[in-house]
FIKOLZA-1660 file (N, C-alpha, C; in steps of 0.1 Angstrom, whole numbers, plus 5000, padded with zeros to 4 digits):
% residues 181
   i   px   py   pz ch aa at
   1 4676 4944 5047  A  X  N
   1 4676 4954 5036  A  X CA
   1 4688 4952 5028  A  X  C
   2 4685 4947 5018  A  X  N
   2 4697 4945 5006  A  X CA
   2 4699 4958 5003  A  X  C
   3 4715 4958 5001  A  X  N
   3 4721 4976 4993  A  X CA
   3 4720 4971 4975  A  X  C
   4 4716 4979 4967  A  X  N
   4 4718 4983 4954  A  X CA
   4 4730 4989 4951  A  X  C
   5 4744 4986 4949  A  X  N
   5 4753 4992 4946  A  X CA
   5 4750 5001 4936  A  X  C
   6 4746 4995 4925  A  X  N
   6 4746 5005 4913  A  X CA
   6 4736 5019 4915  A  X  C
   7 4724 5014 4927  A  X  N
   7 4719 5031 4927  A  X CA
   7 4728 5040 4935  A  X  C
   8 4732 5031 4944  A  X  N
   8 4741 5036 4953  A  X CA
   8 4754 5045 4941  A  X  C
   9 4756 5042 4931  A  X  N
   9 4765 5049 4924  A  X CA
   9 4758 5056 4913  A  X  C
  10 4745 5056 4913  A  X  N
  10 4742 5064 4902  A  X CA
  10 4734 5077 4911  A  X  C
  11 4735 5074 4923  A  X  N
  11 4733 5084 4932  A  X CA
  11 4746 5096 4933  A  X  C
  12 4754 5086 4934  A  X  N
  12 4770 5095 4936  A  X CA
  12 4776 5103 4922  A  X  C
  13 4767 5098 4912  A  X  N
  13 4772 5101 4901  A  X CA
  13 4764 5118 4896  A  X  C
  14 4751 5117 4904  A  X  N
  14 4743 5129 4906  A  X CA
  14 4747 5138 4919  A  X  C
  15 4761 5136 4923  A  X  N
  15 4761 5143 4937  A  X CA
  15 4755 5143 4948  A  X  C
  16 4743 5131 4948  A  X  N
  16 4739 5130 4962  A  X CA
  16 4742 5124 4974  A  X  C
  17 4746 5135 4979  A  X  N
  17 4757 5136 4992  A  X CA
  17 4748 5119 5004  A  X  C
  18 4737 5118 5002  A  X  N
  18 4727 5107 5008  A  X CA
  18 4740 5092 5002  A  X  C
  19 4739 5092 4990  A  X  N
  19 4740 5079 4984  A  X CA
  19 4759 5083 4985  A  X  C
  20 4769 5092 4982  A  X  N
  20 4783 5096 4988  A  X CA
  20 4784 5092 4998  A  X  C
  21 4773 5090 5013  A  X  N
  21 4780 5089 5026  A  X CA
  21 4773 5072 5026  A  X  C
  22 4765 5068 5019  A  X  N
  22 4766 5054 5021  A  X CA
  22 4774 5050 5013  A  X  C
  23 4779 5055 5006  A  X  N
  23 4796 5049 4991  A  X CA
  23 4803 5045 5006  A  X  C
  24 4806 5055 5010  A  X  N
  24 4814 5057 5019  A  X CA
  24 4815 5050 5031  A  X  C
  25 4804 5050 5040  A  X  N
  25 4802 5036 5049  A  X CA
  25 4806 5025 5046  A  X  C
  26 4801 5018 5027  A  X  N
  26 4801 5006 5028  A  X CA
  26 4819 5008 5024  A  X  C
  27 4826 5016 5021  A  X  N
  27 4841 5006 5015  A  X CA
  27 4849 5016 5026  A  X  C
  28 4842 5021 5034  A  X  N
  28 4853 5025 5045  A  X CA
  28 4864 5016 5050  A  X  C
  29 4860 5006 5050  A  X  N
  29 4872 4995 5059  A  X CA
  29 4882 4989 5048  A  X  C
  30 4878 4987 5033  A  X  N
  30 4886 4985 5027  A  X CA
  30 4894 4997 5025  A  X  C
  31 4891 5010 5020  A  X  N
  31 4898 5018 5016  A  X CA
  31 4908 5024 5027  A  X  C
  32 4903 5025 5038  A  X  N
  32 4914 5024 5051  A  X CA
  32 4924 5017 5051  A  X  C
  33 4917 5001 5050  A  X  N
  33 4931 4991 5052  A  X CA
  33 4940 4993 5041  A  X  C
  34 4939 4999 5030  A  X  N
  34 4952 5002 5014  A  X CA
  34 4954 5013 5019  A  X  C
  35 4953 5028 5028  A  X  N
  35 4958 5036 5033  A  X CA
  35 4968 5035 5045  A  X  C
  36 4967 5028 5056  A  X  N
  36 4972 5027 5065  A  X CA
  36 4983 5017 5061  A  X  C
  37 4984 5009 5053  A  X  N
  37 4994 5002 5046  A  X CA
  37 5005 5013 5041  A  X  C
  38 5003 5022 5036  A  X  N
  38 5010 5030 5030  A  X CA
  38 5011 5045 5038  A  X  C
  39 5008 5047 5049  A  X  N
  39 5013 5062 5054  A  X CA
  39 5021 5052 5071  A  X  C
  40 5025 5062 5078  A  X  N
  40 5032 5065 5086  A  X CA
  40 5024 5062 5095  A  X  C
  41 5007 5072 5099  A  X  N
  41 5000 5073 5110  A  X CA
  41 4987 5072 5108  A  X  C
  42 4976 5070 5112  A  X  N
  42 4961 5073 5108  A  X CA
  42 4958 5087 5106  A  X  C
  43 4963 5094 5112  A  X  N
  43 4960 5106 5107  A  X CA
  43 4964 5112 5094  A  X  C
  44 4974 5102 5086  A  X  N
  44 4978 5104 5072  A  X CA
  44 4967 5100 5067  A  X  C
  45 4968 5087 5065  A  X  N
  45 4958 5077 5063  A  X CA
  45 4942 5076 5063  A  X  C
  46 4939 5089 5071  A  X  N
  46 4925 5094 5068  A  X CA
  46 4925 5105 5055  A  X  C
  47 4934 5114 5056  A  X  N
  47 4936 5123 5047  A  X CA
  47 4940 5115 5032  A  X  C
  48 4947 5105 5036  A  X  N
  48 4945 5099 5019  A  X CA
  48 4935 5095 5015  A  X  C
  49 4927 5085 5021  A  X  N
  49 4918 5080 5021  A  X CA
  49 4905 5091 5017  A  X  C
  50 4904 5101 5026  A  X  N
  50 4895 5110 5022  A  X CA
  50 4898 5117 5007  A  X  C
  51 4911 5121 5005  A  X  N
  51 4917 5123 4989  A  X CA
  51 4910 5115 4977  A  X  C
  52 4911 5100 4982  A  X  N
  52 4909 5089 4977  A  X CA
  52 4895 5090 4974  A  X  C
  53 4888 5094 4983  A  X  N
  53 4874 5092 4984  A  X CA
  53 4868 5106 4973  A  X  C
  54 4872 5113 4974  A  X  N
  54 4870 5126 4966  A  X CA
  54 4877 5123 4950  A  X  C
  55 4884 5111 4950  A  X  N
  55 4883 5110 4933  A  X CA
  55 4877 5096 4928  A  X  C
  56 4872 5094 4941  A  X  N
  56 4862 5086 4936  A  X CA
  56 4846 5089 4933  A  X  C
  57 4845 5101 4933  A  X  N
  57 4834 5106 4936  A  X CA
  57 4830 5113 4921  A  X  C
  58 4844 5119 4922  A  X  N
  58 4846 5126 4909  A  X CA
  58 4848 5118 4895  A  X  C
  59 4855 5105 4895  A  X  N
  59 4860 5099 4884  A  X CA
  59 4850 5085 4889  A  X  C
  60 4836 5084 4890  A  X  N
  60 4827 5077 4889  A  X CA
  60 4820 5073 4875  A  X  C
  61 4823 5079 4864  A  X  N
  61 4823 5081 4854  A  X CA
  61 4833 5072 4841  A  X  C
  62 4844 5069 4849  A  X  N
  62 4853 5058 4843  A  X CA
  62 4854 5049 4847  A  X  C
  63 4842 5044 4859  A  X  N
  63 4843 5028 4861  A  X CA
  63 4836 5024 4856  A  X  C
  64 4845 5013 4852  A  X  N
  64 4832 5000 4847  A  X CA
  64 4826 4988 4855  A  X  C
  65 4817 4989 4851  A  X  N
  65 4808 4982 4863  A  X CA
  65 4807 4965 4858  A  X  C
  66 4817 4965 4847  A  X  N
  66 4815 4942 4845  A  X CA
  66 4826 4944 4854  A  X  C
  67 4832 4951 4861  A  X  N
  67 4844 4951 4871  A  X CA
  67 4839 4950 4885  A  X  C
  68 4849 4942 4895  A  X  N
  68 4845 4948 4910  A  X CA
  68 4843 4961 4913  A  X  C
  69 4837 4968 4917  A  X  N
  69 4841 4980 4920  A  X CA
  69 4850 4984 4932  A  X  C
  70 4849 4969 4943  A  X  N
  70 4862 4971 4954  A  X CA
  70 4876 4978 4950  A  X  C
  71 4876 4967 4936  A  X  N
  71 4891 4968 4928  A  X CA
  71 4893 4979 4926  A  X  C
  72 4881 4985 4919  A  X  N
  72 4883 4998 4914  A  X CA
  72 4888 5007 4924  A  X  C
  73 4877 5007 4936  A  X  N
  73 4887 5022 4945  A  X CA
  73 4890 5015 4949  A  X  C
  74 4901 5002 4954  A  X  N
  74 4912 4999 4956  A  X CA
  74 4925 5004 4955  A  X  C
  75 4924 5005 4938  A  X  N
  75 4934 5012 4928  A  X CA
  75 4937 5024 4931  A  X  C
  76 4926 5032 4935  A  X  N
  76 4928 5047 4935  A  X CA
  76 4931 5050 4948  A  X  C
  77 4927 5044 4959  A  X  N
  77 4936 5047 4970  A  X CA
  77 4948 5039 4970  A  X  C
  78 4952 5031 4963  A  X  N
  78 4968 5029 4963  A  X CA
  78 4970 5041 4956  A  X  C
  79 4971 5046 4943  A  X  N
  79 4973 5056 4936  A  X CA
  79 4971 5069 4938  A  X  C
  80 4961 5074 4951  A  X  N
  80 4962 5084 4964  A  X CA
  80 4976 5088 4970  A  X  C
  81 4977 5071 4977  A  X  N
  81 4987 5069 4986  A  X CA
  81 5001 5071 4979  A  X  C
  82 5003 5069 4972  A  X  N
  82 5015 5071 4964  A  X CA
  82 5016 5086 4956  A  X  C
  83 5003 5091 4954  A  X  N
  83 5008 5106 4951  A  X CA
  83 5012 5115 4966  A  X  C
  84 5004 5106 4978  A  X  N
  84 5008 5113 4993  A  X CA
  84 5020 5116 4993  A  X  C
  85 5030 5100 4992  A  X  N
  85 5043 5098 4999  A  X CA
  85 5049 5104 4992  A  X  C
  86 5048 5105 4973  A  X  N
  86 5055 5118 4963  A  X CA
  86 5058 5131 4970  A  X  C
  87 5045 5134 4973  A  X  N
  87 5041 5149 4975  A  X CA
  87 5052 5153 4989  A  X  C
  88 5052 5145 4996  A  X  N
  88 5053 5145 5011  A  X CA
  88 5071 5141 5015  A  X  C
  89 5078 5130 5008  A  X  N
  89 5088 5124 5014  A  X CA
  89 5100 5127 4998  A  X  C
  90 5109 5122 5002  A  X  N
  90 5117 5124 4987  A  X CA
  90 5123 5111 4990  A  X  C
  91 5131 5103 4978  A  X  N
  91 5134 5090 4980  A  X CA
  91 5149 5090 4983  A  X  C
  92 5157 5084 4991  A  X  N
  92 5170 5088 4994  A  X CA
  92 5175 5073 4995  A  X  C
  93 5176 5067 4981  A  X  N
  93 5186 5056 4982  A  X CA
  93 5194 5057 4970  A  X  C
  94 5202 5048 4966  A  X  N
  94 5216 5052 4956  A  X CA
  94 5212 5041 4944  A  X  C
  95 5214 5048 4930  A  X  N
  95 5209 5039 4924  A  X CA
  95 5218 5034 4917  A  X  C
  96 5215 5021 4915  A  X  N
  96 5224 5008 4914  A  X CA
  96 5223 5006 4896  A  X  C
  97 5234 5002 4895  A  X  N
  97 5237 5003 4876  A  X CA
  97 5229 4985 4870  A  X  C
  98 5236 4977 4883  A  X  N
  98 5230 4964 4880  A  X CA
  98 5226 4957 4895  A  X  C
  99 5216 4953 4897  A  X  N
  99 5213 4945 4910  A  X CA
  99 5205 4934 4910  A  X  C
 100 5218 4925 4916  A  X  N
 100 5213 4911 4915  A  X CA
 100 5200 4907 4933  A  X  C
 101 5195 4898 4926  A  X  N
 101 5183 4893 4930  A  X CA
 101 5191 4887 4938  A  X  C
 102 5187 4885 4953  A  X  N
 102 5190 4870 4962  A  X CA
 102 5174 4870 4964  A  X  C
 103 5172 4854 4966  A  X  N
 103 5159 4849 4972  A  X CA
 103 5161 4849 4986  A  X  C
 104 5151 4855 4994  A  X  N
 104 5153 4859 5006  A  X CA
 104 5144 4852 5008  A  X  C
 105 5146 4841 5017  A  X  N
 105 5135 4831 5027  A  X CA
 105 5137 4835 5047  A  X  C
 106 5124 4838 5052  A  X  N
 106 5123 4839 5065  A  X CA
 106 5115 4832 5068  A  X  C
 107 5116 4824 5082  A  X  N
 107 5105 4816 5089  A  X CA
 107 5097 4825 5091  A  X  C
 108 5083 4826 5089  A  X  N
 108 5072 4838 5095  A  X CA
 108 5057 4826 5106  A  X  C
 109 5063 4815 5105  A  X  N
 109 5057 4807 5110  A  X CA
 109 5047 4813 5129  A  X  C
 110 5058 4817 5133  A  X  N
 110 5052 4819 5146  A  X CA
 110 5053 4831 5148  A  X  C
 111 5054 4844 5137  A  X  N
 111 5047 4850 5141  A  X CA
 111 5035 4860 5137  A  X  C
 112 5029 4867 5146  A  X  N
 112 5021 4871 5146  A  X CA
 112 5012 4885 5134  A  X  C
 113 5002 4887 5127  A  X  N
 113 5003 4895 5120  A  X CA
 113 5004 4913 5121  A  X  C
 114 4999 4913 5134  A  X  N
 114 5000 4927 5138  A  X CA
 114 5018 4931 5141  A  X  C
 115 5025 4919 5143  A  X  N
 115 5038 4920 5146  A  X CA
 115 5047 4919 5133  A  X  C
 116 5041 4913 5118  A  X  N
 116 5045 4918 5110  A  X CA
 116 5046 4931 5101  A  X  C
 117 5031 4934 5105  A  X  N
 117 5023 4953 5100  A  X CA
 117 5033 4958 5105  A  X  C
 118 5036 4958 5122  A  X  N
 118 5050 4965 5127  A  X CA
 118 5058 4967 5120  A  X  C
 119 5065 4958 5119  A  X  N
 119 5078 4954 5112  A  X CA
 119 5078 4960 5096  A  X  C
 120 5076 4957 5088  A  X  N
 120 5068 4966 5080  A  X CA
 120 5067 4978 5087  A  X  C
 121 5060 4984 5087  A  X  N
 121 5059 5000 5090  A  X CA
 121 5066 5007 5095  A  X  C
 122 5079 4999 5100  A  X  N
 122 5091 5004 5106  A  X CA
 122 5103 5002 5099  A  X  C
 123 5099 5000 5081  A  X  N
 123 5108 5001 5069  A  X CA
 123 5110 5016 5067  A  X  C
 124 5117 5023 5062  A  X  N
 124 5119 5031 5057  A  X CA
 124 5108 5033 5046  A  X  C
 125 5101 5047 5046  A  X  N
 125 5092 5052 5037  A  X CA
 125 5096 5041 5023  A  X  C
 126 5108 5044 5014  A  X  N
 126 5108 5040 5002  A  X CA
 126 5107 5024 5002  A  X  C
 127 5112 5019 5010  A  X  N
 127 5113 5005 5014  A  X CA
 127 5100 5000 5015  A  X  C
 128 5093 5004 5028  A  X  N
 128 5080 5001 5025  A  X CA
 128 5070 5001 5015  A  X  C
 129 5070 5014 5012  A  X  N
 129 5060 5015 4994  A  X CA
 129 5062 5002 4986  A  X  C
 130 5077 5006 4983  A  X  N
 130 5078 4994 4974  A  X CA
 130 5077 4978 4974  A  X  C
 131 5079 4974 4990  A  X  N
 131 5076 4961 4999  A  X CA
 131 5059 4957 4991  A  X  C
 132 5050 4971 4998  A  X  N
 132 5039 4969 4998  A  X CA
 132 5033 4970 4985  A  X  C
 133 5042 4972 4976  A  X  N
 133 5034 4975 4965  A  X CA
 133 5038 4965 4957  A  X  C
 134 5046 4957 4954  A  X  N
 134 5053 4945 4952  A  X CA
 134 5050 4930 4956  A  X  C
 135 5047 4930 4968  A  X  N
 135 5043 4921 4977  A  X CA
 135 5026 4917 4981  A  X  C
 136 5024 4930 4984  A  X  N
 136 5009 4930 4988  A  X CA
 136 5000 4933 4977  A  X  C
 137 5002 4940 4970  A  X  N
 137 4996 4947 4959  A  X CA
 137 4998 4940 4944  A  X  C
 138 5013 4936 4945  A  X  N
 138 5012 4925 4934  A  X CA
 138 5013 4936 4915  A  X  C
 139 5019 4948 4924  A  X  N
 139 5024 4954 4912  A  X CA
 139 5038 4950 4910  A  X  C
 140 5043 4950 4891  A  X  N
 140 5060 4948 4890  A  X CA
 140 5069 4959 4893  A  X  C
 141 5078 4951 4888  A  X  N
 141 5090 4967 4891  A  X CA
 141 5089 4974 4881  A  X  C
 142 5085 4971 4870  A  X  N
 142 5083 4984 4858  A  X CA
 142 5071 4990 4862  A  X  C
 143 5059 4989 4867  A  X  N
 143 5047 4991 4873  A  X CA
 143 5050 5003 4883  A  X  C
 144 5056 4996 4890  A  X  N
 144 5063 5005 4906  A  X CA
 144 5070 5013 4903  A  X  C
 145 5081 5010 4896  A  X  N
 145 5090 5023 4886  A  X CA
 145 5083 5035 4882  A  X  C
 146 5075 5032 4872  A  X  N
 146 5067 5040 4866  A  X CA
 146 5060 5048 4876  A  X  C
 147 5051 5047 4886  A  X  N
 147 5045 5051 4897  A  X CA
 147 5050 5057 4905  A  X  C
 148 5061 5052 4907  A  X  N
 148 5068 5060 4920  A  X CA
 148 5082 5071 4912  A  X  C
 149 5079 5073 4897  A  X  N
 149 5092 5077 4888  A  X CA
 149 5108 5077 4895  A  X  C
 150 5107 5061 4899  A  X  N
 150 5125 5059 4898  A  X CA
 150 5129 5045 4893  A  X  C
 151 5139 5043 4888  A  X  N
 151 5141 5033 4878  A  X CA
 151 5136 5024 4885  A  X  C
 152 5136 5010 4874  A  X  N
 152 5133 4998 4874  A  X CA
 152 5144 4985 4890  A  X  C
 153 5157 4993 4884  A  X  N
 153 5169 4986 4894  A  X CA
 153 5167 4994 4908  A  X  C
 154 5164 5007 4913  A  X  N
 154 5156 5012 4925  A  X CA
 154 5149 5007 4930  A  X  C
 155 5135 5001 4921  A  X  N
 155 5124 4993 4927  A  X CA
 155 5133 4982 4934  A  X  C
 156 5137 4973 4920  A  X  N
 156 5143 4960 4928  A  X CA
 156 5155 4959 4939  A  X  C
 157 5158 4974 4940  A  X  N
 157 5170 4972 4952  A  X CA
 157 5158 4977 4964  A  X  C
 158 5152 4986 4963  A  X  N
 158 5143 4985 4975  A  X CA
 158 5138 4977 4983  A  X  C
 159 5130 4968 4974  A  X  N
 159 5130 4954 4980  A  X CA
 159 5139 4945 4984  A  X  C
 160 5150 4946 4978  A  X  N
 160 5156 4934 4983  A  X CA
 160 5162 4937 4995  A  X  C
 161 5165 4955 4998  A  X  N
 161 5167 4958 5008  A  X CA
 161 5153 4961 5021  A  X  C
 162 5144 4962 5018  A  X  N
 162 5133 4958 5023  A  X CA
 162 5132 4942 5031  A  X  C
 163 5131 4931 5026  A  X  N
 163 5131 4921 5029  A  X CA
 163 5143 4915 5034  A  X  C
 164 5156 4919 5035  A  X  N
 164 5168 4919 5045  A  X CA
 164 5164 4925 5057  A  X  C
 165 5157 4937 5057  A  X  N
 165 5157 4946 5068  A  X CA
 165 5142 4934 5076  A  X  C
 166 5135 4927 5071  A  X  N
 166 5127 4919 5072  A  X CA
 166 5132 4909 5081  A  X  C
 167 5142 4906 5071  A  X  N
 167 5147 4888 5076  A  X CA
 167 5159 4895 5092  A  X  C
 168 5160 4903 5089  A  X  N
 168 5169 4909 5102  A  X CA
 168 5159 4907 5116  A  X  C
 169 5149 4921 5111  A  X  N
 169 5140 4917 5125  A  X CA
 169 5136 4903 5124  A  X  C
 170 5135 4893 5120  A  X  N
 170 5128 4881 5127  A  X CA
 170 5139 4873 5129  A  X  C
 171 5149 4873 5121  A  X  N
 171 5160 4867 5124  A  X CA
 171 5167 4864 5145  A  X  C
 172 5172 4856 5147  A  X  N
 172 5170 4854 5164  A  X CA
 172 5190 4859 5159  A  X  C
 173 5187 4872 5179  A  X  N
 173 5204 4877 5175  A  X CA
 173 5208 4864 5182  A  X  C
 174 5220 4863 5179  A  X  N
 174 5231 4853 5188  A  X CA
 174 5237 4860 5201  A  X  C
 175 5240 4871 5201  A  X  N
 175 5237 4881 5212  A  X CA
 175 5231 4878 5222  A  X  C
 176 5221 4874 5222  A  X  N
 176 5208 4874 5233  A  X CA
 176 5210 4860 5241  A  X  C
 177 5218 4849 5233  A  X  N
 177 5222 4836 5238  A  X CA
 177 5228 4838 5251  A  X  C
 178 5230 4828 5261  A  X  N
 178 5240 4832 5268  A  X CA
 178 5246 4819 5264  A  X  C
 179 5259 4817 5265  A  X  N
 179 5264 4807 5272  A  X CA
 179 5271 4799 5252  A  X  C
 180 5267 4811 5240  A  X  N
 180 5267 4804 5230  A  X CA
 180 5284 4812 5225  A  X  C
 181 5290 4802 5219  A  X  N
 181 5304 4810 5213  A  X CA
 181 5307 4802 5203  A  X  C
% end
């Protein structure tokens, strides 16, 4: 049985709840994986995502369809998730007048990706948004600025402090050596 997306959305577009809960089946696992990226726990992460899903339901009306429509509610559960963490967290870092860029290189070679999601998700709220939304998402810092309303040099210190906090965890301590001085 081939799916018809487009009735499948011209159903949603009429409210029928039939053609909303197959919307919903088929991009469940995308729209999860851009939520769980961006909260704390799954139990956030459902709640955005269901947020997410309810303005997709509603603003079916301004997509265009020469578009993916993945992309489309893509966008809007990042753009959920980021009204969540607004709503929910306040940003508590110091803003910098000028901040310079280091290029931060880490071996990531051996390891594993559930052990980087960790690592990540054990950034600081502001750290991570901005990680993930920079990195993964492939928005700029005027982008991210704008979105998350704090300057441009915030974005870029976030990250750079993000990706220190990075290269720390993988980093090997000298600590743990024995016998090394």
């Amino acid at each position: 049985m081939e799916i018809d997306l487009q009735q499948i959305l011209e159903g949603c577009k009429k409210n029928d709840r039939r053609s909303q809960k197959e919307l919903y089946k088929l991009f469940y696992s995308a729209a999860m994986g851009v939520c769980l990226r961006f909260t704390q726990n799954r139990d956030d992460a459902v709640m955005v995502m269901n947020d997410g899903f309810y303005k997709v339901f509603t603003k079916l009306d301004s997509y265009d369809p020469k578009y993916p429509f993945v992309a489309w509610l893509k966008r809007i559960m990042t753009n959920t998730a980021i009204d969540f963490y607004r709503s929910s967290l306040r940003f508590q870092t110091v803003e910098l007048s000028s901040v310079e860029q280091e290029e931060v290189h880490w071996n990531l070679e051996n390891l594993q990706y559930e052990d980087l999601m960790k690592m990540i998700e054990s950034l600081s709220p502001a750290y991570r948004t901005v990680f993930l939304l920079h990195v993964v998402e492939g928005y700029s810092h005027e982008e991210i600025a704008e979105m998350l309303q704090i300057s441009v040099g915030t974005s870029k210190s976030n990250l750079s402090k993000a990706r220190s906090k990075l290269v720390e965890k993988t980093s090997p301590k000298f600590d743990d050596y024995e016998g090394i001085r």
